[in-house]
N, CA and C atoms of all chains as a GROMACS GRO file, in nm:
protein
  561
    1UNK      N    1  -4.281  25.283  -8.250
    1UNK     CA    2  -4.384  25.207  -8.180
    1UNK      C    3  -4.522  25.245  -8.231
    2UNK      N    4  -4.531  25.360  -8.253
    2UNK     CA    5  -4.664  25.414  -8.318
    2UNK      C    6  -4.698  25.405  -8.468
    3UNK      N    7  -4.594  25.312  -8.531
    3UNK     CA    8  -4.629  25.281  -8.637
    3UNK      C    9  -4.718  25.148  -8.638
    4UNK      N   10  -4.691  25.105  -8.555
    4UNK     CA   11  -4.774  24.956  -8.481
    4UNK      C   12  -4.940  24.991  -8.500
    5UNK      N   13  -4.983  25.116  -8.430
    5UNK     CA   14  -5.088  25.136  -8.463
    5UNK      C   15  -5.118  25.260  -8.522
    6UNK      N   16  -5.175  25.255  -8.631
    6UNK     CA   17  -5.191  25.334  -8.737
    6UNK      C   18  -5.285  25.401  -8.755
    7UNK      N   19  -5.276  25.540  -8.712
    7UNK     CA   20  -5.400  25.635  -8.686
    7UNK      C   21  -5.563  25.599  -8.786
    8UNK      N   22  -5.493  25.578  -8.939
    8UNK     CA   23  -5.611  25.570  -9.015
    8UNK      C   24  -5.718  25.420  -8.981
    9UNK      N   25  -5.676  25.331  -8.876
    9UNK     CA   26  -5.778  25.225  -8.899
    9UNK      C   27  -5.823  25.288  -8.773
   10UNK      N   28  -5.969  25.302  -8.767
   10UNK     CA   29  -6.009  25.349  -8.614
   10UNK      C   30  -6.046  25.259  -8.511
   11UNK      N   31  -6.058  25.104  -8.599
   11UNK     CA   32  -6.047  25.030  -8.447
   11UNK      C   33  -5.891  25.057  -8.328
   12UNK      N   34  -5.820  25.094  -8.427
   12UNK     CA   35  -5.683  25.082  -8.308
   12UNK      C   36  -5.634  25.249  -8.271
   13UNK      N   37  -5.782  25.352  -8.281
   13UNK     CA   38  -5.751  25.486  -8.223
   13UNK      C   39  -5.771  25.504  -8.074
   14UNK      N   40  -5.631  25.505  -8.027
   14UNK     CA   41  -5.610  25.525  -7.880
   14UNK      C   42  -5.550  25.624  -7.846
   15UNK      N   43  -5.616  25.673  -7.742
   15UNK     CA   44  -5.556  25.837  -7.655
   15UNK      C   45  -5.450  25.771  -7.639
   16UNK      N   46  -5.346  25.887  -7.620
   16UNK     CA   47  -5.236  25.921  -7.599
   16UNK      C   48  -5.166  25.852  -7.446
   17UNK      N   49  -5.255  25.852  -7.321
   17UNK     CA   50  -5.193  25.797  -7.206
   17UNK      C   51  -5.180  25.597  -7.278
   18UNK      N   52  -5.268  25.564  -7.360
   18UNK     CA   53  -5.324  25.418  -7.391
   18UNK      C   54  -5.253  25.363  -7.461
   19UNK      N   55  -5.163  25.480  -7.578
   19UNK     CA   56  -5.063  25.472  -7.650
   19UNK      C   57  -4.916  25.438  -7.598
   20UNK      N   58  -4.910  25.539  -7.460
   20UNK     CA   59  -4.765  25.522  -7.409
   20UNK      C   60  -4.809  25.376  -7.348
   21UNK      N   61  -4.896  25.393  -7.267
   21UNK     CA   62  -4.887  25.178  -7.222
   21UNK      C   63  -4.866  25.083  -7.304
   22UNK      N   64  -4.926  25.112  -7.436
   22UNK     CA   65  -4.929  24.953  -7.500
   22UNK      C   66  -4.755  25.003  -7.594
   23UNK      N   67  -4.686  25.106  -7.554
   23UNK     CA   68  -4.587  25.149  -7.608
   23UNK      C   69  -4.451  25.050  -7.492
   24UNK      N   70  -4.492  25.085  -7.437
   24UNK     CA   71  -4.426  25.048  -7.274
   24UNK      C   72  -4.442  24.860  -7.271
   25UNK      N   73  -4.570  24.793  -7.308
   25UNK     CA   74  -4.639  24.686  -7.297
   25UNK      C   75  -4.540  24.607  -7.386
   26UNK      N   76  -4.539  24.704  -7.556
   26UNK     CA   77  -4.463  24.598  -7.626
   26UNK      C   78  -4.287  24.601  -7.624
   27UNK      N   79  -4.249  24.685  -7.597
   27UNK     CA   80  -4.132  24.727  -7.522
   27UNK      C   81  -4.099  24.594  -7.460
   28UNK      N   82  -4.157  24.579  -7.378
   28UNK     CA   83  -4.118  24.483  -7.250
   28UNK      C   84  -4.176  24.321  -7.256
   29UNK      N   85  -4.268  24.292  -7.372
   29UNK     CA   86  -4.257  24.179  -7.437
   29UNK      C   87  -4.129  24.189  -7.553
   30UNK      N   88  -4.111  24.274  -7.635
   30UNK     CA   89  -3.981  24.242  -7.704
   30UNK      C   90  -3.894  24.230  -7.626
   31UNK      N   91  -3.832  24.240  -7.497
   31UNK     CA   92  -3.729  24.212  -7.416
   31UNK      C   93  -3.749  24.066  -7.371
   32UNK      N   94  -3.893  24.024  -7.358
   32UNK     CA   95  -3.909  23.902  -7.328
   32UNK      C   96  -3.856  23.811  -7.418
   33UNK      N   97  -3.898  23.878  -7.508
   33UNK     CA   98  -3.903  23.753  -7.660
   33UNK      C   99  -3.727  23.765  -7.665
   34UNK      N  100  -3.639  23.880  -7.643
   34UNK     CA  101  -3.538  23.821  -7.652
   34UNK      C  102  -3.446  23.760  -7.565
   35UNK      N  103  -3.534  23.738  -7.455
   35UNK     CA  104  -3.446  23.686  -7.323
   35UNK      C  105  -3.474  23.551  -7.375
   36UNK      N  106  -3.620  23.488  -7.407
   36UNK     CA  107  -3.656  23.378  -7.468
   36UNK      C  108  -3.571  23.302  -7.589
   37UNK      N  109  -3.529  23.399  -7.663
   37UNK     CA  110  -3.476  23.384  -7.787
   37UNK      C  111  -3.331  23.343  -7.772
   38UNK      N  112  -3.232  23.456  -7.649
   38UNK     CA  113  -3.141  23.351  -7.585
   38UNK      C  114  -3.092  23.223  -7.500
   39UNK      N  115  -3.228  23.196  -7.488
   39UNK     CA  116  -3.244  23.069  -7.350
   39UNK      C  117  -3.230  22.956  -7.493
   40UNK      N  118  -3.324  23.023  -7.614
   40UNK     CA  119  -3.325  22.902  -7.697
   40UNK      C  120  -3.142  22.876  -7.773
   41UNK      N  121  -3.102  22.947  -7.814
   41UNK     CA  122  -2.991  22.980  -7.848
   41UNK      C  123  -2.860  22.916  -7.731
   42UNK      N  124  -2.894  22.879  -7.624
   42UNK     CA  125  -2.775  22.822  -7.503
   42UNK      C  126  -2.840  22.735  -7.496
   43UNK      N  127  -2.931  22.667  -7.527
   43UNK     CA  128  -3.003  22.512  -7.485
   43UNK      C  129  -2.953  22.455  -7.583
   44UNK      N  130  -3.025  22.510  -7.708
   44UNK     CA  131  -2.934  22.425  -7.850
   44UNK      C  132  -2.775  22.404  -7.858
   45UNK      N  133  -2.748  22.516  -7.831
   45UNK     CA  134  -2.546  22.532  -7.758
   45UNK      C  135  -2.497  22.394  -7.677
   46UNK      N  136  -2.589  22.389  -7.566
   46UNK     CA  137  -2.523  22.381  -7.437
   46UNK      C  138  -2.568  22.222  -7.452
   47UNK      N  139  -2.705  22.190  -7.526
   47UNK     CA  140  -2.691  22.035  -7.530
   47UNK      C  141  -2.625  21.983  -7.583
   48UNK      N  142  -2.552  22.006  -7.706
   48UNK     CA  143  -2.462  21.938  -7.762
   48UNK      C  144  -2.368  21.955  -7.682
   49UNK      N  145  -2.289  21.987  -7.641
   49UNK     CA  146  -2.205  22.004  -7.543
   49UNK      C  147  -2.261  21.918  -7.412
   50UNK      N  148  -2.333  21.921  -7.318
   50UNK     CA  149  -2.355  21.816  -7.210
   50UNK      C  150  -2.414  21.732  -7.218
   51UNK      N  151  -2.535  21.700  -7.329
   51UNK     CA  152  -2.622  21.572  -7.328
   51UNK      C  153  -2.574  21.452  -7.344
   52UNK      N  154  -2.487  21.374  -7.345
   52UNK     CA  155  -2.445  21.277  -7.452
   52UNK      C  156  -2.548  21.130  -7.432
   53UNK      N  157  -2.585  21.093  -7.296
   53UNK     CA  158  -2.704  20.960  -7.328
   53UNK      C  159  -2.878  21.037  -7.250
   54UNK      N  160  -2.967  21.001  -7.365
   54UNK     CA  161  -3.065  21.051  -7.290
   54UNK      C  162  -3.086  20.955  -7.192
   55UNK      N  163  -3.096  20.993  -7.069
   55UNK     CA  164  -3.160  20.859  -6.976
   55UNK      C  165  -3.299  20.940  -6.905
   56UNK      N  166  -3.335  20.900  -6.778
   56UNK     CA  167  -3.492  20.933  -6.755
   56UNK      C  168  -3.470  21.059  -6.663
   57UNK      N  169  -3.389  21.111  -6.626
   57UNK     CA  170  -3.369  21.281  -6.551
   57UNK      C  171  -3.199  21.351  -6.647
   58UNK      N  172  -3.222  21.447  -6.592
   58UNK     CA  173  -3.084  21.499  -6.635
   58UNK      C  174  -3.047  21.511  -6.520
   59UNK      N  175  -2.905  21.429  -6.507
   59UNK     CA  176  -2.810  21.423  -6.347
   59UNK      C  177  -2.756  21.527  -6.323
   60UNK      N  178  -2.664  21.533  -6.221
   60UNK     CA  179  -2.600  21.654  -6.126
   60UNK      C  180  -2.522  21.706  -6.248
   61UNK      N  181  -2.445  21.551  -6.278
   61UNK     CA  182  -2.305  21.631  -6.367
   61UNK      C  183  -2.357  21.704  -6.512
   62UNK      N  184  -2.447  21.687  -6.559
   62UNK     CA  185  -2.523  21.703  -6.672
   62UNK      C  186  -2.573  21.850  -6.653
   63UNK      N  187  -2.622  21.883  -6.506
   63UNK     CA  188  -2.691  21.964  -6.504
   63UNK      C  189  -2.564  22.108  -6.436
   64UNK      N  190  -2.485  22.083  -6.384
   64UNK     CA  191  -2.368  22.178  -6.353
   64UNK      C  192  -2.307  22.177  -6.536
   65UNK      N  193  -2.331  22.095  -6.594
   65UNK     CA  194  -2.255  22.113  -6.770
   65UNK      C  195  -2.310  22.239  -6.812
   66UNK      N  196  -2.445  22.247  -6.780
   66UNK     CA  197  -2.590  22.312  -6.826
   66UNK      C  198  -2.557  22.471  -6.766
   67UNK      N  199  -2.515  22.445  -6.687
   67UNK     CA  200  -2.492  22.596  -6.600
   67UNK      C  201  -2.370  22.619  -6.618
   68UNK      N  202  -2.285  22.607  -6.630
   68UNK     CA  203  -2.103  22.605  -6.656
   68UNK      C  204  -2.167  22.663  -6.823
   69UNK      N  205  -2.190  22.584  -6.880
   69UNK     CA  206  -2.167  22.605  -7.015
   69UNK      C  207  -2.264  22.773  -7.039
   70UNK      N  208  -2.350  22.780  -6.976
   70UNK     CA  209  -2.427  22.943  -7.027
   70UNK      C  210  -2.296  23.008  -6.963
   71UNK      N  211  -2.260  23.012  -6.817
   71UNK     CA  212  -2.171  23.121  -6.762
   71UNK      C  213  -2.079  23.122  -6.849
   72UNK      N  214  -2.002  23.013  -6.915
   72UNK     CA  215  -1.895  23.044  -6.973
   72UNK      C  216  -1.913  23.130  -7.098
   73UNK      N  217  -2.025  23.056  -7.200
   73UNK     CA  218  -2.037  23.113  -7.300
   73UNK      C  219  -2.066  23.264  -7.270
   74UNK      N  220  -2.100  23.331  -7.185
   74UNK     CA  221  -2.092  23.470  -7.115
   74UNK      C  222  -2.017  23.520  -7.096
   75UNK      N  223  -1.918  23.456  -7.059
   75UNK     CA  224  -1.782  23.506  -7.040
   75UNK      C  225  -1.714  23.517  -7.182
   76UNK      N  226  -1.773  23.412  -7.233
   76UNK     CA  227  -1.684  23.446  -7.343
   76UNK      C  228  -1.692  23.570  -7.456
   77UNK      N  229  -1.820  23.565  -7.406
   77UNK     CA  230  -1.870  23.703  -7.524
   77UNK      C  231  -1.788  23.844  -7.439
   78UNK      N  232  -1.767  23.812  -7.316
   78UNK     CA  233  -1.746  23.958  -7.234
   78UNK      C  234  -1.601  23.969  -7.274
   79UNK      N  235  -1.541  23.855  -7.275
   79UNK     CA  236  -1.416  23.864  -7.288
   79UNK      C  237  -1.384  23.912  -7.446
   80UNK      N  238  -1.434  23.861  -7.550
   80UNK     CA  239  -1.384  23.917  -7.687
   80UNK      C  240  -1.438  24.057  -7.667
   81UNK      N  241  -1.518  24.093  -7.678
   81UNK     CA  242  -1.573  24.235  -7.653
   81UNK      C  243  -1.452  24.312  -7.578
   82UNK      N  244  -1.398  24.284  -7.513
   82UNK     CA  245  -1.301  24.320  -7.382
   82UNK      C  246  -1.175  24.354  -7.439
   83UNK      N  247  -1.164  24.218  -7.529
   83UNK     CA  248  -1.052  24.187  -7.592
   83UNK      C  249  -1.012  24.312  -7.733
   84UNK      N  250  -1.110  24.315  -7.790
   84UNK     CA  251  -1.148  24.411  -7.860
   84UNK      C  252  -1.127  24.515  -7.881
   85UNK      N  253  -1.168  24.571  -7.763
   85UNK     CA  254  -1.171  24.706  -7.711
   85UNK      C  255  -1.041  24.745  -7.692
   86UNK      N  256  -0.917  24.666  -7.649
   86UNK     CA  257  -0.794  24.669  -7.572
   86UNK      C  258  -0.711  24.693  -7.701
   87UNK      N  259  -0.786  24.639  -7.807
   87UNK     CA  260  -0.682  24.585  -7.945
   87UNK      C  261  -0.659  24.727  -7.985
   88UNK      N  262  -0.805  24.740  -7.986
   88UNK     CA  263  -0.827  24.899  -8.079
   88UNK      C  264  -0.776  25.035  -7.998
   89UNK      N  265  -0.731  25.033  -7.892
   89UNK     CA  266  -0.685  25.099  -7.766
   89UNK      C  267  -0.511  25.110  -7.841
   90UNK      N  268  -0.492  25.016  -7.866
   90UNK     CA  269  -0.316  24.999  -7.942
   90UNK      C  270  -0.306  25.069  -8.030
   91UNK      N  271  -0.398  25.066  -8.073
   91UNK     CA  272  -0.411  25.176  -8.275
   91UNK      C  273  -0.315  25.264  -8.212
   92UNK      N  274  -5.874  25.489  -6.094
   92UNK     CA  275  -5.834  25.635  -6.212
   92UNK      C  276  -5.963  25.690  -6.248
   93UNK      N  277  -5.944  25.842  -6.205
   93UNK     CA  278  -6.074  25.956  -6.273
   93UNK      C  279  -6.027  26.004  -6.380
   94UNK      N  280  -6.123  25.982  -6.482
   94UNK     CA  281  -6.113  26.032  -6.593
   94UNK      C  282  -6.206  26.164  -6.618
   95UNK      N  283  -6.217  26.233  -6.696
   95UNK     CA  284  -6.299  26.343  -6.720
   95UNK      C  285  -6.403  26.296  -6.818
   96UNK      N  286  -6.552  26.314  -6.715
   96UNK     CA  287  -6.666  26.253  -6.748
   96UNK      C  288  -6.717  26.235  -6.876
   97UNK      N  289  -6.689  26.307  -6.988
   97UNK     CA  290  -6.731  26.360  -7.124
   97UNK      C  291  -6.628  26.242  -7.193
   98UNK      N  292  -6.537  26.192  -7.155
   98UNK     CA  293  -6.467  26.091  -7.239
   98UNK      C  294  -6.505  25.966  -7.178
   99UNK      N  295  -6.568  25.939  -7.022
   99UNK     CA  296  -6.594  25.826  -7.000
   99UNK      C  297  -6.684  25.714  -7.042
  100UNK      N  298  -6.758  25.777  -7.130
  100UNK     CA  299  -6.830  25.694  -7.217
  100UNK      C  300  -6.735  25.563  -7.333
  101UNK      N  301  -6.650  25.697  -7.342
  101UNK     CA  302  -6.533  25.584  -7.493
  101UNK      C  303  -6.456  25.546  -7.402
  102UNK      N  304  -6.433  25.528  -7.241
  102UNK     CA  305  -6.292  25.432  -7.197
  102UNK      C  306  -6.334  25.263  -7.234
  103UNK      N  307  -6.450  25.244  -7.158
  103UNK     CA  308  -6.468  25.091  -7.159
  103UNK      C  309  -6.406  25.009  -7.295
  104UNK      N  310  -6.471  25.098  -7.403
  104UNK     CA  311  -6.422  25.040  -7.533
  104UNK      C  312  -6.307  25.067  -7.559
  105UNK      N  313  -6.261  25.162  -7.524
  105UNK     CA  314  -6.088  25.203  -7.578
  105UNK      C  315  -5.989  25.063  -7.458
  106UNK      N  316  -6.025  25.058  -7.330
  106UNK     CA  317  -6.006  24.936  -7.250
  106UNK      C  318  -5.993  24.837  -7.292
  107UNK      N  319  -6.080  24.788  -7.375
  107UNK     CA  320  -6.124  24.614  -7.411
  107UNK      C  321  -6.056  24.597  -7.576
  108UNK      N  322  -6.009  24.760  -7.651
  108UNK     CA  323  -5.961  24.663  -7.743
  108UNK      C  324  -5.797  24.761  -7.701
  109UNK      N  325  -5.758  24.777  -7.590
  109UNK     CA  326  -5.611  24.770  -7.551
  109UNK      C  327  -5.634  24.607  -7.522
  110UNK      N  328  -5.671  24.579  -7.433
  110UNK     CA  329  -5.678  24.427  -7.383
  110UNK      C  330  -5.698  24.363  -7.530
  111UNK      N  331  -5.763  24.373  -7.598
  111UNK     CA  332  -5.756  24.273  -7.738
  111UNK      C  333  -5.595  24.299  -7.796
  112UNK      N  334  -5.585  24.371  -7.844
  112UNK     CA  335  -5.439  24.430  -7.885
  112UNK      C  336  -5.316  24.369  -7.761
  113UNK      N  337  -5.294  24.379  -7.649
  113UNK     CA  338  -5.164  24.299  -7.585
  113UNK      C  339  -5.197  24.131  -7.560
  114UNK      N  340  -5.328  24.098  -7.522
  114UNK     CA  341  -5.372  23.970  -7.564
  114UNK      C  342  -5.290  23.890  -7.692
  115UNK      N  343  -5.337  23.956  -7.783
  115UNK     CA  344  -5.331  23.958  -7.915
  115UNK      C  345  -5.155  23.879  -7.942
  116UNK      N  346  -5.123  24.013  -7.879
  116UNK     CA  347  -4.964  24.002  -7.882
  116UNK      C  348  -4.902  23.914  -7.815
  117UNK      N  349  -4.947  23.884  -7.722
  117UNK     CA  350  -4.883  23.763  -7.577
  117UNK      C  351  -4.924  23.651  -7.652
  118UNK      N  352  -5.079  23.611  -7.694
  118UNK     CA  353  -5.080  23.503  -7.740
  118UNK      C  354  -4.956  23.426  -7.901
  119UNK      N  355  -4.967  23.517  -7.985
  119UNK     CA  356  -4.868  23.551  -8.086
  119UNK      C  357  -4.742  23.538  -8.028
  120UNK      N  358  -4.637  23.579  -7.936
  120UNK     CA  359  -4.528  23.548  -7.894
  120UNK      C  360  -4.518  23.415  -7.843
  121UNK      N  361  -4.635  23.385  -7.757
  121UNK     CA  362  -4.635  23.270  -7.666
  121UNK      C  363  -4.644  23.162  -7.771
  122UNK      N  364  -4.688  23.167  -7.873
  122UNK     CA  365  -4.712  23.018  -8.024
  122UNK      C  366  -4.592  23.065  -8.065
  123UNK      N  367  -4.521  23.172  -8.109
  123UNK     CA  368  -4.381  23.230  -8.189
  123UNK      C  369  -4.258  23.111  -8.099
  124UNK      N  370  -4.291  23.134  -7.946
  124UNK     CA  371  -4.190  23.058  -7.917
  124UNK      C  372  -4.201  22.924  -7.865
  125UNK      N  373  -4.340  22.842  -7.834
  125UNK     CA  374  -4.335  22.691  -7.834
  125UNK      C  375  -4.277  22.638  -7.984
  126UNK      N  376  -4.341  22.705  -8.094
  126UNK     CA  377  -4.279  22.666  -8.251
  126UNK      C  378  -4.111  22.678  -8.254
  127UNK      N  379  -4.032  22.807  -8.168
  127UNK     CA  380  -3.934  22.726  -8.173
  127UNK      C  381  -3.848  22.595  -8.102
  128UNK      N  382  -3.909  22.623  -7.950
  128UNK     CA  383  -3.908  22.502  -7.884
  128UNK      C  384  -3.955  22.348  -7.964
  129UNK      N  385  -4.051  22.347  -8.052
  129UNK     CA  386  -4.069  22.227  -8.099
  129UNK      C  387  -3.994  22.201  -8.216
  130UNK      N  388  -3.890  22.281  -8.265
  130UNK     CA  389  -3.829  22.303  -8.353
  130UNK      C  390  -3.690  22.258  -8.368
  131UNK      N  391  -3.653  22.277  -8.214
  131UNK     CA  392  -3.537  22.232  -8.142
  131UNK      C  393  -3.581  22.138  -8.090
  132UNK      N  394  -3.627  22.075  -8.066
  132UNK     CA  395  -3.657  21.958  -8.001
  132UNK      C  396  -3.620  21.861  -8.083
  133UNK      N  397  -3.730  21.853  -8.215
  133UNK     CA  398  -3.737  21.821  -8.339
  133UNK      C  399  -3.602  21.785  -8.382
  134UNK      N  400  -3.519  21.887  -8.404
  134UNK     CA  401  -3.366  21.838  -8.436
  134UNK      C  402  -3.298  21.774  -8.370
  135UNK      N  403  -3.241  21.831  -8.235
  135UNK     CA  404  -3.192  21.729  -8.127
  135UNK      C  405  -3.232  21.607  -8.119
  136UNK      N  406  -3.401  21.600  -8.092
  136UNK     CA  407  -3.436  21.434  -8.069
  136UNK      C  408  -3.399  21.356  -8.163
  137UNK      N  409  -3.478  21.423  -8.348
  137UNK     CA  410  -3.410  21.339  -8.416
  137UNK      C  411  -3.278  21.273  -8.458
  138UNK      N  412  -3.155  21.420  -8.447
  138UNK     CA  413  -3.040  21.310  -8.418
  138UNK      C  414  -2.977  21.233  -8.317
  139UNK      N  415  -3.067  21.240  -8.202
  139UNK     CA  416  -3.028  21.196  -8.113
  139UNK      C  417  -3.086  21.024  -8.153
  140UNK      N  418  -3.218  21.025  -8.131
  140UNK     CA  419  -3.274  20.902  -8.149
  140UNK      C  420  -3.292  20.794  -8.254
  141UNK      N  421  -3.276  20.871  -8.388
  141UNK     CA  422  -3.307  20.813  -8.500
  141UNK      C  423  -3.173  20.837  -8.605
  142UNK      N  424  -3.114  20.718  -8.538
  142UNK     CA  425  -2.961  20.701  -8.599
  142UNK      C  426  -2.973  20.634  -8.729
  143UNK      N  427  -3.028  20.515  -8.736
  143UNK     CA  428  -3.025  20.514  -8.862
  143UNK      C  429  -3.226  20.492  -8.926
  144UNK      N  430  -3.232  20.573  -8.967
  144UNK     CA  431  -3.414  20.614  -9.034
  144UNK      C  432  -3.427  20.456  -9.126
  145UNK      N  433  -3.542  20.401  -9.045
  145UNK     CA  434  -3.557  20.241  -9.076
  145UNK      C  435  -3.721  20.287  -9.184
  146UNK      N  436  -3.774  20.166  -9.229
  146UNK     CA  437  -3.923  20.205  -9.266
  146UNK      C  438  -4.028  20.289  -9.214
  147UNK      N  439  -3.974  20.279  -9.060
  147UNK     CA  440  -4.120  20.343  -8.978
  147UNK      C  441  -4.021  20.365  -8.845
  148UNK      N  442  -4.106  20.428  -8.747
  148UNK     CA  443  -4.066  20.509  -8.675
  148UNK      C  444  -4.118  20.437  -8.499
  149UNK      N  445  -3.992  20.332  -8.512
  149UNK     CA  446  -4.069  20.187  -8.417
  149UNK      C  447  -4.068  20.247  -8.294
  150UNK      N  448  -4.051  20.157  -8.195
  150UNK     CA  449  -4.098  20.193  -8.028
  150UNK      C  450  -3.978  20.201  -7.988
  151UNK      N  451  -3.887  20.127  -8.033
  151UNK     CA  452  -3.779  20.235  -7.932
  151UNK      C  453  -3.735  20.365  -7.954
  152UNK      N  454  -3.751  20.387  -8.074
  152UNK     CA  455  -3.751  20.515  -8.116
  152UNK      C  456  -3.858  20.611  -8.079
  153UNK      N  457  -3.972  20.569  -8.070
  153UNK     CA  458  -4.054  20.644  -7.998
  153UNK      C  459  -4.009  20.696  -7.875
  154UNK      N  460  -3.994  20.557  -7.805
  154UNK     CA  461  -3.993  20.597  -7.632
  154UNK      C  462  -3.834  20.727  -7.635
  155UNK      N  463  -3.739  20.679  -7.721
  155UNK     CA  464  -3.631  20.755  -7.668
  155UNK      C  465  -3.661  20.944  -7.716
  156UNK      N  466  -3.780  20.923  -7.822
  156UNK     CA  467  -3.781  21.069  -7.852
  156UNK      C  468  -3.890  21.152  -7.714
  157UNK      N  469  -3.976  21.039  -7.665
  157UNK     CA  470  -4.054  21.093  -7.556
  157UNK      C  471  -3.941  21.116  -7.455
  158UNK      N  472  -3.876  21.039  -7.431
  158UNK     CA  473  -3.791  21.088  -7.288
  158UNK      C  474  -3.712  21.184  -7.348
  159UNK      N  475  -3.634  21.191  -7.471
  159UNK     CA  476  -3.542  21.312  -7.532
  159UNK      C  477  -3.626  21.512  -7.485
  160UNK      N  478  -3.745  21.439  -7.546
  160UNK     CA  479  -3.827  21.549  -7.547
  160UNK      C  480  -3.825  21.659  -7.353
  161UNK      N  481  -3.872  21.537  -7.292
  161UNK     CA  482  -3.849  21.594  -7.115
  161UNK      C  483  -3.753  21.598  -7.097
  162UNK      N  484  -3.616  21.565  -7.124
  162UNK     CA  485  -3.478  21.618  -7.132
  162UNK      C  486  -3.486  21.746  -7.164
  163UNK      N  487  -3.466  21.752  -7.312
  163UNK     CA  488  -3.447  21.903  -7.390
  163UNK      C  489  -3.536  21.996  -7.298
  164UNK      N  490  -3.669  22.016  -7.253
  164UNK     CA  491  -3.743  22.119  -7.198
  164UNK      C  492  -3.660  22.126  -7.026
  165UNK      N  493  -3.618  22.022  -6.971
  165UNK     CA  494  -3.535  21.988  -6.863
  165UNK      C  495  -3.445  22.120  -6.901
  166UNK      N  496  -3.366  22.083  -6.973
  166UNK     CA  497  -3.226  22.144  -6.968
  166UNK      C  498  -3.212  22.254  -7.043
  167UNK      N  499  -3.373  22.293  -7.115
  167UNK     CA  500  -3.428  22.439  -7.157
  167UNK      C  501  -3.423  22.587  -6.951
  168UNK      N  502  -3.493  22.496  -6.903
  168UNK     CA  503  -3.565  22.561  -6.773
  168UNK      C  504  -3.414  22.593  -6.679
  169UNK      N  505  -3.334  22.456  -6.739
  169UNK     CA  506  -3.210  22.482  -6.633
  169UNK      C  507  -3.103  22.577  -6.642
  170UNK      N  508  -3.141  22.556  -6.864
  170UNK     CA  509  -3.057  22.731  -6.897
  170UNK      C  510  -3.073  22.818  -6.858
  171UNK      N  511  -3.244  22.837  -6.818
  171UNK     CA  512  -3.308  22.958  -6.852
  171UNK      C  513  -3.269  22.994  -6.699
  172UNK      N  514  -3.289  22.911  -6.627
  172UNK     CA  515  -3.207  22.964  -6.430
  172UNK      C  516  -3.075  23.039  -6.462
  173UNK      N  517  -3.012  22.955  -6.517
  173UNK     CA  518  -2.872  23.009  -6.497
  173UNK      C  519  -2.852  23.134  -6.575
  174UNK      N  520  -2.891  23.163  -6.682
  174UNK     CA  521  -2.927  23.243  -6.750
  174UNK      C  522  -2.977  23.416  -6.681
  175UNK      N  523  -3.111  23.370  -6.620
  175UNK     CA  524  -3.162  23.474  -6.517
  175UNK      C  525  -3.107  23.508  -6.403
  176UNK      N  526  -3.060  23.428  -6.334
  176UNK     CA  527  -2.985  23.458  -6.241
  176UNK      C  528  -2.832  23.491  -6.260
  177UNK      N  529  -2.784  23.480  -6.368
  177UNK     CA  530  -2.675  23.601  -6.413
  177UNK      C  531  -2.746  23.736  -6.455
  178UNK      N  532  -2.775  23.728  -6.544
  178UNK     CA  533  -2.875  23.865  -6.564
  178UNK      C  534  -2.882  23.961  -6.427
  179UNK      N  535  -2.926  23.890  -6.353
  179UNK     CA  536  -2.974  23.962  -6.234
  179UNK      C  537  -2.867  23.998  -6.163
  180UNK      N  538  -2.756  23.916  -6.138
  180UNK     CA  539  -2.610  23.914  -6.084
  180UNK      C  540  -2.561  24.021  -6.156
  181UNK      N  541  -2.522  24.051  -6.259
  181UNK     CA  542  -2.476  24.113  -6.352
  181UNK      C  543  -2.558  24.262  -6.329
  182UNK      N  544  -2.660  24.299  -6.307
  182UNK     CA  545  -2.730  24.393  -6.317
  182UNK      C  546  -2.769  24.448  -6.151
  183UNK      N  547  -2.720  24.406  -6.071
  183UNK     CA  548  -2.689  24.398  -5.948
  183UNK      C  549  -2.550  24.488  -5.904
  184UNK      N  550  -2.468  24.439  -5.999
  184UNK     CA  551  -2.334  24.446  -5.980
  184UNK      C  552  -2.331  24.562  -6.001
  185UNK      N  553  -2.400  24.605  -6.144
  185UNK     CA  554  -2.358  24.780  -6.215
  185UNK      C  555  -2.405  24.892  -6.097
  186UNK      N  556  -2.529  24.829  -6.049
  186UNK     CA  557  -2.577  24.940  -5.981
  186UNK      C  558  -2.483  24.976  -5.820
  187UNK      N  559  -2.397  24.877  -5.820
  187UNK     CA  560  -2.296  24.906  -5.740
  187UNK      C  561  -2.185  24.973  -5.682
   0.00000   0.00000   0.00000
């Protein structure tokens, strides 16, 4: 994290308490960016899978597709992972 | 917060360019990810709407990429629920 800011430029010389915040700060935007980064990743997923006519709202059934389809794809990752684990358990 | 008087001269400025610096950064993430939102959009709408690419880019094709467009961000927000509210379910559960 402290390579981010680099002692030798002295606009970005910050005490040590200023350091752990903006340490902490970008921490918790990179978690953002990848919560973001999966929302984009299940929309692109999940529309092909439920969109099929654009009309002027997205309906009930469209929109339970929308939510079915993230939980599952969740499941599905839990389950190979799961699956996985069980295989290599046989060795 | 008391600081010790002999450094309080350099907080204000050490303050304003932390605030320049996470600014900095929020704004930079916040363009990082409308660019991919318009990115996805971009693809979806176009194969959605523009089945077969004529001379120009007429009005029904317009209108269906404007409504495509409030779809896709629609069913962006509706991931992003279901999404968070597993997260939270899920992280609920462990501490159980």
């Amino acid at each position: 994290m402290s390579s981010l800011l680099p002692k030798q430029n002295p606009n970005l010389d910050f005490d040590e308490a200023t350091q752990k915040e903006l340490g902490k700060f970008l921490e918790s935007e990179n978690a953002r960016m990848r919560l973001q980064q999966s929302i984009h990743t299940f929309t692109d997923l999940c529309w092909d899978k439920c969109i099929n006519k654009i009309s002027n709202k997205i309906d009930r059934g469209e929109e339970t597709c929308l939510t079915n389809c993230v939980e599952r794809f969740l499941d599905t990752s839990l389950f190979i992972v799961k699956r996985l684990e069980e295989t290599r358990k046989k060795l | 917060m008391n600081f010790p008087s002999g450094l309080s001269s350099n907080i204000p400025n050490m303050e304003s360019r932390k605030q320049a610096v996470m600014d900095q950064v929020r704004n930079e993430l916040a363009l990082a990810n409308a660019q991919e939102l318009i990115n996805k959009i971009n693809e979806k709408c176009f194969s959605k709407c523009i089945t077969k690419p004529g001379n120009k880019l007429d009005s029904s094709e317009q209108t269906c990429v404007a409504k495509c467009m409030d779809r896709y961000m629609e069913a962006w927000n509706i991931v992003s629920r279901a999404y968070i509210s597993r997260v939270q379910r899920e992280s609920q559960g462990e501490s159980l």
